[in-house]
N, C-alpha and C positions, 0 to 999 in steps of 0.2 A: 507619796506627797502628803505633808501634814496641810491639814485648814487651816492651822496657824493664822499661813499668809495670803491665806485668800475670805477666811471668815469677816465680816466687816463690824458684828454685834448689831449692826439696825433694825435684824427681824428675828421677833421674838417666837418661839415655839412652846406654844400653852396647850395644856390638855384641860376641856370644859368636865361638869363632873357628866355623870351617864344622864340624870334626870333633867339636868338643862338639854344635852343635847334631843333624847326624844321629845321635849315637849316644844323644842323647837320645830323641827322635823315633823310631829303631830299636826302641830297646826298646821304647817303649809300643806298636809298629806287631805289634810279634814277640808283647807280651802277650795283644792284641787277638784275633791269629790262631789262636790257642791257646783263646782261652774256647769254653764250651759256653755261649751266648746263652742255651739252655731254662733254663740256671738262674742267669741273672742278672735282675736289675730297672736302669731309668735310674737312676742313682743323681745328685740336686742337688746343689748346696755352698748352702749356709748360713752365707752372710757371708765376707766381706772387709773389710777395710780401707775399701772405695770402696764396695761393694753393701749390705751390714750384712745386716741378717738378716732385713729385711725384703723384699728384693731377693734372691732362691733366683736360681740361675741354672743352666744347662744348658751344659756343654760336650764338646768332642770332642776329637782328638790334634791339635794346634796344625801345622801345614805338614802334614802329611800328608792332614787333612782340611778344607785352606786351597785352595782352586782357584787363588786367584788373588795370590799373596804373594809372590810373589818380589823385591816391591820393598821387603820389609819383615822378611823371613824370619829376619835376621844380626843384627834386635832385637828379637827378638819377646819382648815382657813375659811373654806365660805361657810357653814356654820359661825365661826367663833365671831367673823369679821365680819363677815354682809348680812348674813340672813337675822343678822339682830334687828334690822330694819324692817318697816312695816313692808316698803315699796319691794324692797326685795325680794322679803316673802310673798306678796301678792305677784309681782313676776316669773318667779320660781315656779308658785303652784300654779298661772297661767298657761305657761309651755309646755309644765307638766300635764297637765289637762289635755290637752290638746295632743303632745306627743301620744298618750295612751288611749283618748278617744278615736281620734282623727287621724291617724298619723298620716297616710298620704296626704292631706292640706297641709299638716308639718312642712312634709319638706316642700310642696308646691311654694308654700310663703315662703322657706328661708331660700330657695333657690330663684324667687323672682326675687327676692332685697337683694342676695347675690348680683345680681344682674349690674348692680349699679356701686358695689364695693371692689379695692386692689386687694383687701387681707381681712378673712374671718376668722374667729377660734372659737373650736368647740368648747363646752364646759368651764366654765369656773367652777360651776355646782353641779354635778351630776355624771351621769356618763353615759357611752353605749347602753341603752337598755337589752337590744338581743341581737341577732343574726340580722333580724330582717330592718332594725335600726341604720345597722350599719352599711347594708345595701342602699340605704335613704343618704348616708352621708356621700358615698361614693358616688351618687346619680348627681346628686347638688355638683361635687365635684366638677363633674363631666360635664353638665348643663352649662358650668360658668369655667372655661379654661383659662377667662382671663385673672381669675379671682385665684390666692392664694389660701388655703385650710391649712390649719393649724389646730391639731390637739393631742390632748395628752391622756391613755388612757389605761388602767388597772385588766379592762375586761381582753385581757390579753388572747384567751382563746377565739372569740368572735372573730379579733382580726388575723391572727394566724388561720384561723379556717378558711377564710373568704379569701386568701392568698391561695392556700393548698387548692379549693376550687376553681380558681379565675386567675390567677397568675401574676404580674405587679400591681399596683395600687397604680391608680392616676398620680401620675407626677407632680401634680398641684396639692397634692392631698398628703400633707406630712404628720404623720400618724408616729406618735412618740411615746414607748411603752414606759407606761412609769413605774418604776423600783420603790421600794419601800426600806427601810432599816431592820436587816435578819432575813430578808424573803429573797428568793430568786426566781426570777422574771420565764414565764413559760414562750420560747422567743426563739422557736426554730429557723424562721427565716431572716433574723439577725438584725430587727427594728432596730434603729436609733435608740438608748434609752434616756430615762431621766431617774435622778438620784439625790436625796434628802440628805442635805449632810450637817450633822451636831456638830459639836462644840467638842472639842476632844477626840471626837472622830477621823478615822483616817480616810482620805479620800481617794479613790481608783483616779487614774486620767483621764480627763474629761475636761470639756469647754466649760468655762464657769457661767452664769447666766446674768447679766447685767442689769435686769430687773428692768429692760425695756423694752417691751414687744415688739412696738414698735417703729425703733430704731435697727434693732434687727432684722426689722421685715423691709426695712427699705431701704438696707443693705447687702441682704440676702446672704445673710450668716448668721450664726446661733444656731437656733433651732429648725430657723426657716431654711438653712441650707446643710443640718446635718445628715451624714451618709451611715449606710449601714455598719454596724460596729461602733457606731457613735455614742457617748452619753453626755449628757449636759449636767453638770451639780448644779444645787443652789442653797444656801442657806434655811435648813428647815424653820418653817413660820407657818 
């Protein structure tokens, strides 16, 4: 299938130089180390452009609490796009603080604000930080059946492990490995994936992504309803 007729040109894919992106990345790492966790809460975003306001979402300091990015790091959208923002950054390194101080109140908070969402997504900025991370997103999970999870994530081992251990995922919990341009996905039990696609690039088959979370999500297709063997493209930005 050529992009051709599915690329549309509205999202542009820029690579920052290396000295912006750590001194961006610095700072929210140096805010982080600095808070007093006792007296913060997780703090969501509510809405973007792509998630709307239906879609809250949780995130952390983009490559710093990215395990596995380095193939991706010199574009990373929340770097280039959000974290130029002061609020951003002070958000960023707040959840961050908290995921690495506190973590059990982590997910105590996101799974009581659970309680009262239909759709959350993990990461814009950040990702699984380890094993026992991703234990914390499955429990949220579990705690909230009526809530649908959505995220997308590079730390591909973490969740192939906790599968090998404990056997499906919670079915609310749609967990989408993400692919990179050159790389191939370590994906024994056959996640959903997702897949960056250029300009002159040739594209696998795949759901195309319509840049609204969503409306996906309350449709329950796209992402929110792909099956195993699945990938979703989307115009790299």
């Amino acid at each position: 299938m050529s992009t051709h007729a599915k690329l549309t040109g509205k999202h542009q894919y820029v690579e920052f130089k290396e000295e912006t992106i750590n001194a961006r990345v610095a700072k929210m790492v140096e805010l982080s180390e600095t808070l007093d966790v006792s007296k913060l809460h997780v703090k969501f975003s509510y809405g973007n452009r792509k998630t709307t306001a239906l879609v809250p979402s949780v995130s952390l300091i983009p490559i710093h609490d990215c395990g596995n990015c380095e193939m991706c790091k010199n574009g990373c959208y929340d770097i280039r796009n959000v974290c130029c923002y002061k609020g951003s950054q002070a958000q960023r390194a707040n959840n961050s603080a908290i995921a690495h101080k506190d973590p059990e109140r982590f997910f105590i908070e996101v799974s009581a604000a659970c309680k009262f969402l239909k759709y959350m997504r993990w990461f814009i900025g950040g990702d699984i930080l380890n094993y026992g991370f991703f234990e914390g997103m499955v429990k949220v999970a579990k705690e909230n059946p009526h809530c649908e999870f959505l995220a997308f994530s590079k730390m591909w081992g973490v969740v192939q492990r906790w599968i090998d251990i404990n056997g499906e995922l919670p079915s609310n919990l749609h967990m989408i490995m993400s692919e990179w341009r050159g790389t191939k996905v370590y994906n024994p039990h056959n996640l959903p994936t997702s897949l960056p696609v250029w300009k002159g690039d040739l594209a696998p088959e795949g759901f195309w992504c319509p840049s609204n979370c969503a409306e996906c999500a309350e449709s329950n297709c796209g992402c929110w309803a792909l099956k195993k063997g699945e990938r979703v493209l989307f115009e790299a930005h």
